[in-house]
KOLSEMAR-503034 format. One line per 10 residues: number of its first residue (from 1); their letters; for each residue x, y, z of N, C-alpha, C, O, CB. Coordinates in steps of 0.2 Angstrom, whole numbers, always signed. Glycine has a CB too. Layout:
<nodes>
NUM	A	X,Y,Z,X,Y,Z,X,Y,Z,X,Y,Z,X,Y,Z | ...
</nodes>
This chain:
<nodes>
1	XXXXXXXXXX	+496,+907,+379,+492,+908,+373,+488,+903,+372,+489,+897,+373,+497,+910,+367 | +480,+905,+369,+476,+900,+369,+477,+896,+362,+481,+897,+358,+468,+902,+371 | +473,+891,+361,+473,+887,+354,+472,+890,+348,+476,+888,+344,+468,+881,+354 | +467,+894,+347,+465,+899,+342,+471,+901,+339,+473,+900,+334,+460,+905,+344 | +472,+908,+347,+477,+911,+345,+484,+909,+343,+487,+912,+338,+478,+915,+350 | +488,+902,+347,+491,+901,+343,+490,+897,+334,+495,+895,+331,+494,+901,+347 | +485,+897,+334,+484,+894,+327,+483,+899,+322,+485,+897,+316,+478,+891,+326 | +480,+905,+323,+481,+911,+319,+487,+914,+319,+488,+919,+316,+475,+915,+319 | +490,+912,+323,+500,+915,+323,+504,+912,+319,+507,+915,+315,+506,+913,+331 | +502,+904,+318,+506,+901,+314,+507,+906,+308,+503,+911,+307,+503,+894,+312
11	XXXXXXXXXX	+513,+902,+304,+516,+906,+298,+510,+904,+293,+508,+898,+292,+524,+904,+296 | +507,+908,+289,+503,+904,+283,+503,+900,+278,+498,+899,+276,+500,+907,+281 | +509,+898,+276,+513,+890,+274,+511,+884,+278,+511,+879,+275,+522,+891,+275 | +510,+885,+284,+511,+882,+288,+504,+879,+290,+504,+873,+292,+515,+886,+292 | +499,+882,+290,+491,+883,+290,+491,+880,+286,+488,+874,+287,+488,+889,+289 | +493,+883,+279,+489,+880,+273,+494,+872,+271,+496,+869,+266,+488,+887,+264 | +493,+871,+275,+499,+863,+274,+494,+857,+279,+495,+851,+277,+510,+864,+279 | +490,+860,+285,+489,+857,+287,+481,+853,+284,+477,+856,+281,+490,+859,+292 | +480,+847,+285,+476,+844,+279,+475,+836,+286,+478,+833,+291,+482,+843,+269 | +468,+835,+281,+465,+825,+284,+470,+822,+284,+472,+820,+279,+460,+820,+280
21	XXXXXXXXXX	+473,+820,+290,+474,+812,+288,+482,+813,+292,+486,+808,+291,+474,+809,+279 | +483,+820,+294,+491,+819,+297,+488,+825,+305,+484,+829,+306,+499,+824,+290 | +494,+822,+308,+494,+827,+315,+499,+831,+315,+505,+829,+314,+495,+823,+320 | +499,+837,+316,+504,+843,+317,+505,+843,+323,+501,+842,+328,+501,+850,+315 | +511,+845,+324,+517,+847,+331,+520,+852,+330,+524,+854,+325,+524,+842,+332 | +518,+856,+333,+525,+864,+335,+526,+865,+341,+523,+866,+346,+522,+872,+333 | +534,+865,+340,+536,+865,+347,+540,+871,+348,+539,+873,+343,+541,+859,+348 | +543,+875,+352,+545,+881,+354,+552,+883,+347,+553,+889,+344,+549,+879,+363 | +554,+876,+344,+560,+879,+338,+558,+875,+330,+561,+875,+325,+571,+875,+341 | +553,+871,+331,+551,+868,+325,+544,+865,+324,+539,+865,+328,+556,+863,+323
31	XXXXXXXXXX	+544,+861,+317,+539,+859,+316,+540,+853,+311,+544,+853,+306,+534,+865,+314 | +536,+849,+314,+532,+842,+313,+528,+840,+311,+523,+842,+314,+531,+841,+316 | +526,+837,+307,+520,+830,+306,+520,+823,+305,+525,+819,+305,+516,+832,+301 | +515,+821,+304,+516,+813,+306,+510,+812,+301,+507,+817,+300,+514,+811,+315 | +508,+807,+298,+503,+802,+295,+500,+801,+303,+503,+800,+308,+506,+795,+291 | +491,+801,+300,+488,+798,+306,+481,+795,+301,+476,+796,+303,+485,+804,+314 | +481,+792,+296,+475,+792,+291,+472,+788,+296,+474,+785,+301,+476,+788,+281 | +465,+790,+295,+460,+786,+301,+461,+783,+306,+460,+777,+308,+457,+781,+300 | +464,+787,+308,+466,+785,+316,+459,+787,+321,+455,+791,+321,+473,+789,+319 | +460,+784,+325,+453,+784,+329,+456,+788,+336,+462,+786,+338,+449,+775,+330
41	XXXXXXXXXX	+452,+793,+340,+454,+799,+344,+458,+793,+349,+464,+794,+352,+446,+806,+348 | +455,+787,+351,+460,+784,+354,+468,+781,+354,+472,+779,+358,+457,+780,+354 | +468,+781,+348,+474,+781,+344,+479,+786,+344,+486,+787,+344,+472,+780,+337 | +475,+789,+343,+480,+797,+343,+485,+798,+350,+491,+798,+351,+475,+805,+344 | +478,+798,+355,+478,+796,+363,+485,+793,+364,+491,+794,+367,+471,+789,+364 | +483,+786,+361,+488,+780,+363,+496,+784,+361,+500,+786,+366,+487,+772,+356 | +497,+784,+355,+502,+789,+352,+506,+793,+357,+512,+792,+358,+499,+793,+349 | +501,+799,+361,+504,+801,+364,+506,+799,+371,+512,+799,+373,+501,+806,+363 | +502,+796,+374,+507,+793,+379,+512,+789,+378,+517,+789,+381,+504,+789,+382 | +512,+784,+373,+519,+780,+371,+526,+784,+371,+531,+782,+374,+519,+777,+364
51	XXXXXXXXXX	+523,+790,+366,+529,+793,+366,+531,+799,+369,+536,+802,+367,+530,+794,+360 | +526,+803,+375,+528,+808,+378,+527,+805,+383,+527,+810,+387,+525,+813,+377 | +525,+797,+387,+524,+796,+394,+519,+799,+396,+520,+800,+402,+528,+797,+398 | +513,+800,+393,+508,+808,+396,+502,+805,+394,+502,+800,+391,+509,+817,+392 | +498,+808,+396,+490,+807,+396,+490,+814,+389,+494,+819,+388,+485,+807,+405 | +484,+812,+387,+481,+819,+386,+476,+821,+384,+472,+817,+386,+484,+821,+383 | +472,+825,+381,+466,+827,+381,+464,+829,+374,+469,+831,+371,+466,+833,+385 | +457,+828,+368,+457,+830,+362,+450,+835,+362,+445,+832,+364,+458,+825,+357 | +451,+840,+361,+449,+847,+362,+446,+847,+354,+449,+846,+348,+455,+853,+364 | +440,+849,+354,+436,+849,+347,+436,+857,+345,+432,+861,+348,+428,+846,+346
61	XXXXXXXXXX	+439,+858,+340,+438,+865,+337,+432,+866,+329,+434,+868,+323,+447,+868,+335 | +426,+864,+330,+421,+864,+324,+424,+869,+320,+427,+869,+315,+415,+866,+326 | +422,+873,+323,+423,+880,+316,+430,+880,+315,+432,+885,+310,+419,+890,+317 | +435,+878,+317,+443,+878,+313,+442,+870,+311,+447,+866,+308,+453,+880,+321 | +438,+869,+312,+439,+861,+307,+445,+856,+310,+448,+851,+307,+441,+862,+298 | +447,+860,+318,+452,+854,+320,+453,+852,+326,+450,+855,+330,+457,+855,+320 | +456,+846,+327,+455,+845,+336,+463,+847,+338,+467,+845,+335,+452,+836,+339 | +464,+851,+346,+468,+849,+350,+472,+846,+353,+471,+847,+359,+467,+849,+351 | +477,+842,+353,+478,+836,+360,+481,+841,+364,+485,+845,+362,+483,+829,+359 | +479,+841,+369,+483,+843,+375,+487,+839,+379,+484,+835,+383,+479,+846,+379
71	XXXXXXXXXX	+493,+839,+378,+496,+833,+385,+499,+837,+388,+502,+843,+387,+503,+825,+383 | +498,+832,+394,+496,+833,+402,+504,+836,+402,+505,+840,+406,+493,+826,+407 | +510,+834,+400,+516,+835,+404,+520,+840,+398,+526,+841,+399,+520,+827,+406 | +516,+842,+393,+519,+847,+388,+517,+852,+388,+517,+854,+382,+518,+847,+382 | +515,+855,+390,+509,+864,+390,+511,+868,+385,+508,+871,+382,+509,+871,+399 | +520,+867,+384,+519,+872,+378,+521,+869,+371,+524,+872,+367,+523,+878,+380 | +518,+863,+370,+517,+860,+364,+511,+859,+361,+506,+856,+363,+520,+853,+364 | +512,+863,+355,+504,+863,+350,+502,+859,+346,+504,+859,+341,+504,+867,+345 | +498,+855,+347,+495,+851,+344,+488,+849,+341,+483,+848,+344,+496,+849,+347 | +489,+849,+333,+483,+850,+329,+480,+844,+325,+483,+841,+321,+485,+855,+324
81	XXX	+475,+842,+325,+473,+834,+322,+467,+838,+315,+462,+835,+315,+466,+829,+330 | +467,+843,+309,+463,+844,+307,+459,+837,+303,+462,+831,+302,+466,+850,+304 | +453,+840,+302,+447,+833,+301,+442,+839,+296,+437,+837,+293,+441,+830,+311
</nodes>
């Protein structure tokens, strides 16, 4: 499933929770966030490899007002940076 799609699947509690300044995680049985107040896309970056061993990618979604990470060794972990 692409990024859109699953962002408009999320539950809508779940949508309207996401906000500046934190990063969202969904994983196959739950959900996550984190503080990231101005963090810079390298930071995030950093983040994810520390703690997933992974590289990964930040994917800009203008009109959903959010970015992506994609890591490289999670394909099916969702990850949302809204801005």
């Amino acid at each position: 499933m692409d990024f859109k799609t699953t962002y408009e699947n999320l539950p809508a509690d779940i949508r309207t929770a996401f906000s500046p300044g934190f990063v969202f995680l969904v994983f196959p049985t739950k959900y996550q966030h984190f503080p990231a107040r101005q963090w810079t896309d390298e930071q995030i970056q950093a983040y994810f490899k520390e703690h997933f061993k992974s590289s990964s990618q930040l994917i800009d979604y203008p009109e959903l007002r959010l970015k992506q990470v994609r890591v490289t060794t999670q394909p099916d972990l969702f990850v949302a940076v809204p801005y």
